[in-house]
Every structure is written in structure tokens, then in C-alpha cells.
C-alpha positions in Angstrom: 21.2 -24.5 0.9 18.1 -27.1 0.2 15.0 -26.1 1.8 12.2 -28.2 2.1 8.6 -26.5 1.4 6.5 -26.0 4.2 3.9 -23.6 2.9 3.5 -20.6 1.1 0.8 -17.4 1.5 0.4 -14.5 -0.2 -1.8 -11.1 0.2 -4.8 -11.2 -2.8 -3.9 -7.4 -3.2 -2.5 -7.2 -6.9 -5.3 -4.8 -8.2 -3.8 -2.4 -5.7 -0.1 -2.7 -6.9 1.6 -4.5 -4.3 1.3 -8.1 -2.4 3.6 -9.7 0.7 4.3 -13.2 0.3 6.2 -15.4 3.0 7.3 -18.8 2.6 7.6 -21.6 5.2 10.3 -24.2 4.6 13.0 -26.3 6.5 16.7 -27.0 6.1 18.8 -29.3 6.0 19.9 -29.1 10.1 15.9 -29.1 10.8 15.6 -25.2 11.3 12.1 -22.9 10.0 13.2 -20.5 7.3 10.9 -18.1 6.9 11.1 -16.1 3.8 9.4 -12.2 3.3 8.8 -11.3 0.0 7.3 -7.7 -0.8 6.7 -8.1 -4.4 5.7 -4.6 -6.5 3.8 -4.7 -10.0 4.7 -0.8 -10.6 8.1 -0.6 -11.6 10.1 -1.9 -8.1 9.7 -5.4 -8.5 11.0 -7.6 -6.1 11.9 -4.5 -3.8 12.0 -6.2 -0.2 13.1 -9.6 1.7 14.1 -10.7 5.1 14.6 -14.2 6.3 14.2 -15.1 9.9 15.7 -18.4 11.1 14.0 -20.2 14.1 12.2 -17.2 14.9 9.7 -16.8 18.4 6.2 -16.9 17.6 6.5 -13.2 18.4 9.0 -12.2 16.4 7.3 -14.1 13.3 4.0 -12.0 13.8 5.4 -8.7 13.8 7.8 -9.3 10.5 4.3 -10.2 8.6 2.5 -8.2 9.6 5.5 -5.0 9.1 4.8 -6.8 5.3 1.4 -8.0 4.9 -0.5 -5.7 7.9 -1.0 -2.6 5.6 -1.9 -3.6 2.2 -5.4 -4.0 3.5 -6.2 -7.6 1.6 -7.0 -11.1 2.6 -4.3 -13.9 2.7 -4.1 -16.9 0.9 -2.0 -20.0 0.7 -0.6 -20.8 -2.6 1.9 -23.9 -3.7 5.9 -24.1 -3.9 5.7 -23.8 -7.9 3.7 -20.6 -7.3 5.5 -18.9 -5.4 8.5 -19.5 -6.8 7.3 -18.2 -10.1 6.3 -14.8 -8.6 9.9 -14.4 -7.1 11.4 -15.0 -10.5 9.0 -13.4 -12.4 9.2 -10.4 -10.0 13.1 -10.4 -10.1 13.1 -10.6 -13.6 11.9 -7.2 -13.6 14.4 -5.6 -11.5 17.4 -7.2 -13.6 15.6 -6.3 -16.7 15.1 -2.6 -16.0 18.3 -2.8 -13.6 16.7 -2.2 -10.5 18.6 -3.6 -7.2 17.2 -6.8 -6.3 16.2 -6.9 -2.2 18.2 -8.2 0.6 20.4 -11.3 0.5 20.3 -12.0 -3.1 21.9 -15.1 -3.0 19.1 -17.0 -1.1 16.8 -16.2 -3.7 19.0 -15.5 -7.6 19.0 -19.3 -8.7 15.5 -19.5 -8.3 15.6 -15.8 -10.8 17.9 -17.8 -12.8 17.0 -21.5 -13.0 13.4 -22.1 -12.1 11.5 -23.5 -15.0 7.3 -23.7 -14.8 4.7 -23.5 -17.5 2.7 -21.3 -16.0 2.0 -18.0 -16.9 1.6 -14.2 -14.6 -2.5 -14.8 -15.8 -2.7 -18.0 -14.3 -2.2 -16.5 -11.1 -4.5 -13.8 -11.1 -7.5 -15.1 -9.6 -5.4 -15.7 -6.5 -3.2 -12.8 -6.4 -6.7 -10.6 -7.2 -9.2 -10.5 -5.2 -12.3 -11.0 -6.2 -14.0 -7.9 -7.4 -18.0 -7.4 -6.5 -19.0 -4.3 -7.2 -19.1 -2.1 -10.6 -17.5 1.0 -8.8 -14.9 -1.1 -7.0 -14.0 -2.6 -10.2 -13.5 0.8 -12.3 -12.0 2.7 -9.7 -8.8 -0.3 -9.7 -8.8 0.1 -13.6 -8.6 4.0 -13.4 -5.7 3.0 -10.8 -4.2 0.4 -12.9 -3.9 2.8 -16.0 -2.8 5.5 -13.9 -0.1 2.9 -12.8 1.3 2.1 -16.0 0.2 -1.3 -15.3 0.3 -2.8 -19.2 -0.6 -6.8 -17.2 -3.5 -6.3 -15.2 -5.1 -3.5 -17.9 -4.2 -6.5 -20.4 -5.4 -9.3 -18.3 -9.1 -7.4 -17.6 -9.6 -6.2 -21.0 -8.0 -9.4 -22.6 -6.6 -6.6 -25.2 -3.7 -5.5 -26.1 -4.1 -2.6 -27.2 -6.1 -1.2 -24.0 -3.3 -2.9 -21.8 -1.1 -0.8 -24.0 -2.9 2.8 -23.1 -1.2 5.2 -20.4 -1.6 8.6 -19.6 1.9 8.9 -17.6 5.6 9.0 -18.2 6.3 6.6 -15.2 4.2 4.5 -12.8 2.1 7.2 -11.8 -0.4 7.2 -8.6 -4.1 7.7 -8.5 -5.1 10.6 -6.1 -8.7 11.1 -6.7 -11.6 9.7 -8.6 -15.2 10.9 -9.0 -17.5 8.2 -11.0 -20.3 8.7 -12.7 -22.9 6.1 -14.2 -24.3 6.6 -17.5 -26.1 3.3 -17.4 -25.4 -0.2 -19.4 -22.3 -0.8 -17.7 -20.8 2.8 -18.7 -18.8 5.0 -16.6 -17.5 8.5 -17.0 -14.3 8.8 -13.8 -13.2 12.6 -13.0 -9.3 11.6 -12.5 -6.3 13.5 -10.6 -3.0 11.9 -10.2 0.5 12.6 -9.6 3.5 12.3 -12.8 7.0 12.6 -12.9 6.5 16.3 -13.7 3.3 17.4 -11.7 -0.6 16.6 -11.0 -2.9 16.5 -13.8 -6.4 16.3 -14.6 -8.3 14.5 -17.1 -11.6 12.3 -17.5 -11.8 8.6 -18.3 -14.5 6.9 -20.3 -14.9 3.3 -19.3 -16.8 0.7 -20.8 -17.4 -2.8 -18.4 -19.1 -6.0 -18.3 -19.9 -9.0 -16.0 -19.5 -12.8 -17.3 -18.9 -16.3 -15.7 -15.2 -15.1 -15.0 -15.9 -11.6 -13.1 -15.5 -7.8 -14.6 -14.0 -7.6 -17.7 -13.4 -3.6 -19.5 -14.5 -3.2 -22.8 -13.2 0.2 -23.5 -11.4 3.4 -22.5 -10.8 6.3 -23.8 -9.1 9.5 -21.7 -9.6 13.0 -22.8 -6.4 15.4 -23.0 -4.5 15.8 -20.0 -5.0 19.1 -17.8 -2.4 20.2 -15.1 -3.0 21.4 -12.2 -1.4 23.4 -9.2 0.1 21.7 -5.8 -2.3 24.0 -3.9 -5.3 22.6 -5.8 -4.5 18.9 -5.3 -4.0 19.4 -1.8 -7.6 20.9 -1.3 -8.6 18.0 -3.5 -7.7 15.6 -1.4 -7.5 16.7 2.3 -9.3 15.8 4.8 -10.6 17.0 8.4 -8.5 16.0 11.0 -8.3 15.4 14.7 -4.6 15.6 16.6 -4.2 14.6 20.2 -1.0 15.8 21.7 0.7 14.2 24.4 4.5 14.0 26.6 6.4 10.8 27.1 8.4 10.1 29.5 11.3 7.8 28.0 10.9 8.1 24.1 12.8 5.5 22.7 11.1 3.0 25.3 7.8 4.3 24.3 8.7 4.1 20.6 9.8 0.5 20.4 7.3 -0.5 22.6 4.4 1.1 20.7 6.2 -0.6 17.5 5.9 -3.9 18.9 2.4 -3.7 19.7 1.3 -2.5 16.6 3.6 -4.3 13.7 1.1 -3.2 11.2 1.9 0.4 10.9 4.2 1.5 8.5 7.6 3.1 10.3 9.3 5.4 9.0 12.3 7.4 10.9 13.0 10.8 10.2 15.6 11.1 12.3 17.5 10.1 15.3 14.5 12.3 17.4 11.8 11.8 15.1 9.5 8.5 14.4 6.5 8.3 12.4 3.9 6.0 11.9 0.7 5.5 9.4 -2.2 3.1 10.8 -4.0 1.7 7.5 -7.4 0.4 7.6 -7.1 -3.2 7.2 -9.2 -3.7 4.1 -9.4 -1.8 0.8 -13.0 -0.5 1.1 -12.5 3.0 -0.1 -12.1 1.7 -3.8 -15.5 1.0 -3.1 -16.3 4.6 -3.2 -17.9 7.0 -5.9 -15.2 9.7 -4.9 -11.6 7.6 -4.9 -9.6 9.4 -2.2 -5.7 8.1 -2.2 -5.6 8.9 1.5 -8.5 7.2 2.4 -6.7 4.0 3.6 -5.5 5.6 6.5 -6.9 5.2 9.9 -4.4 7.0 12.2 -1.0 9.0 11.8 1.6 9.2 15.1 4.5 11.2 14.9 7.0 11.1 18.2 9.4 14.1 18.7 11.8 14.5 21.0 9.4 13.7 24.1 6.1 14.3 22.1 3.6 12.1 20.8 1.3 13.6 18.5 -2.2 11.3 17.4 -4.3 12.4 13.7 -7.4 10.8 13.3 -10.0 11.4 10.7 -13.3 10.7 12.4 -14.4 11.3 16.0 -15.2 7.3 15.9 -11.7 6.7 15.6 -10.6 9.0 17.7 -11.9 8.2 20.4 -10.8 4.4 20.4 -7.1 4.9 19.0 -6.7 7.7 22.2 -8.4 5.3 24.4 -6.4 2.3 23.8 -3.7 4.2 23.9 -4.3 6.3 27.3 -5.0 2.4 28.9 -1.7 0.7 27.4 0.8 3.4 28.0 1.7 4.5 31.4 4.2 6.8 30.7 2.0 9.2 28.5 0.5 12.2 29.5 -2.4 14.3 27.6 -1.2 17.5 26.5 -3.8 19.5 24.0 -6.0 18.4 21.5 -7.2 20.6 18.4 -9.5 20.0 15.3 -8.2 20.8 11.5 -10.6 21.0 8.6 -7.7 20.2 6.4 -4.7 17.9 7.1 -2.0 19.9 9.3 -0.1 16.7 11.0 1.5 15.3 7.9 2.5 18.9 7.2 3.9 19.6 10.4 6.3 16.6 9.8 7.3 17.3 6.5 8.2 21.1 7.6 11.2 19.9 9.5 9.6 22.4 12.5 10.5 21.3 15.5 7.4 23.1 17.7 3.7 22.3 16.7 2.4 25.4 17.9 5.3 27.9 15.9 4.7 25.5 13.0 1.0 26.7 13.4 1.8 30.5 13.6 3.7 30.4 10.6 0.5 28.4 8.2 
């Protein structure tokens, strides 16, 4: 099917390991294709895609932001040859390291396949990145990057091999925690926990950075041995203190779509046929920022519905008080049940138990 380019725009959140892309275009009978890519630089590849033909205005929204709403970047439009490099490029990867490709393949494999262009993954960067200000900022998303396994972007910022060839993991692993410290002329020692294949670890990073005419570039790193550590250490590491709201519902499934539709950006996830839950990310980045790294800093809200309960964690009174608000104003059928106040995380928990009661969930911590 020939589809005639409309536009193109993409999230500017590559430093962070992931990016949405859609594509506009038209076909041959005169109907809007729009294409959703989710496109992953730590080891999935091109790992998502839905197309919507002639979609309402509505319906449009909510698919980009379900992609784009919680990677907490700026979007950007970019041309046809560029996007259709980052879907073959991405693609590449999941036929090279035989990863399923997303979706329906066949609207996408002869661009994989067929697309010639001279540019180059580089050449995209300063779009697909966005633009770093601050020193902290900057080493934090390298600790990340080598964390990741992520041989481009280490390459790309240190324009050396070598350093794009360092790792510390056996697979794309995931930052947890950082703790920077300046030692002065552009030198930074980072206290690092992350998660591996086989546990969490420990270790320091030594970083080396500059500023010239084209941004941050790292000089050097060097990482000291690795150090495990125990699940019950992380998780004191990186918890949090946290506020939960509990209410009834009336009709769940109503209240459940509903609340999906108004808020697109959250990240679904159905546990099962009783159980919905939803993470509210802050809609920028800004805990990079940070001296102290947290992993679970990027998230505003958690909801979890079960089987006629609603139950709301926040992480600041602030927020608690405006998420419960809104949501005591735009939902009729909701009634306040309880609220309590956790110095570490117990929501999250409570829906990984598999416990179907809060409160005998509670007894047994």
C-alpha cells in the first residue's frame, strides 16, 4: 500500500532508553494512516506498533499519548527519510538478535528490508537527544547509559570506542540509584546500584566530562569492582514515603475504562480480569537532574482497582492532595474509604503479593 507522507514526530528521549515516534501519511483511497512506533535502544528494538485508520480526534490523542505520554520528553517533528531510518535501523536489531518484530509486520518489513539512506544513527542524535544543560544531568544519563549496555550513545558522547565498549552487566541492565559527587574540573565520582540478570550490585564510577561548541562530551570512566547486594537492601535504597487513599466504586469496569480514557498517559497494566493498575509519570525527566538518581522518581501517582476498590499512592502531600481532588470532582461513583501514610512504599507491594485484602496484606508485613 503507497502512503503519502504527511509528517513525522518523535519524543527527544533517547538518553533515557526509549522514544515514541508516529507518522502521519495518506493512502491511496484518501484515508489518514497513523503509524505508532515505540522504538527501544536497550535490547527490544522496535518492540511496539499500532496503526489507526481515519481515527476521531479522540481516539488519536489517547493512542499517543498511551506511547509518547510517559517517557517524560519533548516532541519533535522530524522528515520521512528520518523516520524511516529509525524504523529500519530499530528493526534491524530485532531480526539481528531474533527478537519478534511489533504488530503488523508487513506494513512496516520492506521499509526493514529495502530503505536505502546515507545517514547514519549519529546524525540523528541531536534530535532524538535532548539537549543536556546541566553537569549532573549529563553524568547521571552516562551512568544510566553504561548501566544499559548502551555501546551507541556511550560511543557517540565519548566519540571512543573503547569507552562505548565498557559495561558492567551481562544484559541491558537498569540504573536504580546514583549518588554524585564533584571533585572539581569537570570530575565526578557516582555511588551506583543497579539491577543484572543475576541480582543488584554496587559499585563506584569515576567520570571525567567536558563542555564544547557541540554540548557534554565524557572523557573518561573507570568503575571499581562490582559489589552485590541483598533485595532487602535495595529496597530500603530506593523506597520512598508514601501516601494511599482508599476508596469503593460502584461499577468497576465503568470506572476503569472511564478513568483510562481520561488519563491516556498512564501506563496500564492488567493483572487480571479483577485487577487494573496504573503508574502516573511526571511528564518531564527532571529527576536526572538530581545528585541522588532515584529510578522511581518518575512517578507521580500509582492506582490500583480491585474488585470494587480503588486504591491512590502519592509521594508528596502536594500531590496528593490534587490527584484526590480531581479525582473526588470527576468521579461520581467513588466513595472515600480510609487513608494511611507509609514511610516506605507498601502499594506496589500490596499488588505484587497477589493479596486480595489491603488491610490482611498489612497484618501479615
Amino acid at each position: 500500500m503507497e502512503l503519502k507522507f504527511n509528517f513525522a514526530k518523535i519524543t527527544q528521549s533517547r538518553l533515557m532508553g526509549s522514544m515514541g515516534m508516529i507518522i502521519d501519511s495518506t493512502d491511496e483511497n484518501g484515508d489518514n494512516v497513523k503509524q505508532y512506533f515505540l522504538l527501544d535502544s536497550e535490547g527490544l528494538g522496535l518492540c511496539d506498533y499500532v496503526k489507526l485508520i481515519n481515527p476521531t480526534e479522540k481516539k488519536a490523542y489517547m493512542e499517543e499519548e498511551r506511547l509518547m505520554g510517559g517517557l517524560g520528553s519533548d516532541r519533535i517533528e522530524i522528515s520521512e527519510e528520518e523516520a524511516k531510518f529509525l524504523i529500519q535501523h530499530f528493526g534491524s536489531r530485532n531480526i539481528r538478535y531474533g527478537k519478534e518484530l511489533a504488530g503488523e509486520v508487513e506494513d512496516y518489513i520492506d521499509i526493514i528490508n529495502d530503505f536505502k539512506s546515507d545517514l547514519n544513527i549519529y546524525d540523528l542524535y541531536p534530535k532524538i537527544c535532548k539537549e543536556v544543560k546541566e553537569e549532573i544531568e549529563f553524568v547521571n544519563y552516562m551512568v544510566m547509559r553504561l548501566v544499559a549496555w548502551d555501546r551507541e550513545a556511550l560511543t557517540y558522547y565519548s566519540e571512543s570506542e573503547e569507552i562505548g565498549s565498557m559495561h558492567i552487566t551481562n544484559i541491558n541492565g537498569a540504573l536504580l540509584k546514583t549518588d554524585v559527587t564533584s571533585r572539581g574540573n569537570g570530575k565526578y565520582v557516582v555511588e551506583t546500584i543497579y539491577e543484572d540478570n543475576d541480582g543488584y550490585y554496587f559499585c563506584k564510577v569515576a567520570l571525567s566530562i567536558e563542555k564544547n561548541e557541540k554540548g557534554f562530551k565524557l572523557n573518561s570512566m573507570v568503575v571499581s569492582e562490582s559489589e552485590p547486594m541483598y533485595d532487602f537492601e535495595v529496597f530500603d535504597e530506593i523506597s520512598k514515603e508514601e501516601f494511599v487513599d482508599i476508596y469503593t466504586v460502584e461499577d468497576g469496569e465503568e470506572f476503569v475504562e472511564k478513568f483510562y480514557e481520561d488519563n491516556p498517559f498512564v501506563l496500564r497494566s492488567d493483572m487480571d480480569e479483577d485487577a487494573v493498575f496504573f503508574t502516573r509519570f511526571n511528564f518531564n525527566n527532571d529527576h536526572v537532574k538530581q545528585k541522588s538518581y532515584v529510578i522511581n522518581n518518575d512517578i507521580k501517582a500509582i492506582y490500583y482497582y480491585l474488585d470494587g476498590m480503588f486504591f491512590v499512592g502519592t509521594y508528596s502531600e502536594r500531590d496528593r492532595d490534587y490527584i484526590n481532588g480531581l479525582l473526588k470532582v470527576n468521579y461520581k461513583g467513588l466513595e472515600y474509604q480510609d487513608s494511611m501514610f507509609f514511610e516506605q512504599n507498601a502499594l506496589y507491594d500490596f499488588v505484587e503479593s497477589g493479596n486480595d485484602d489491603f488491610y490482611d496484606f498489612l497484618d501479615e508485613e
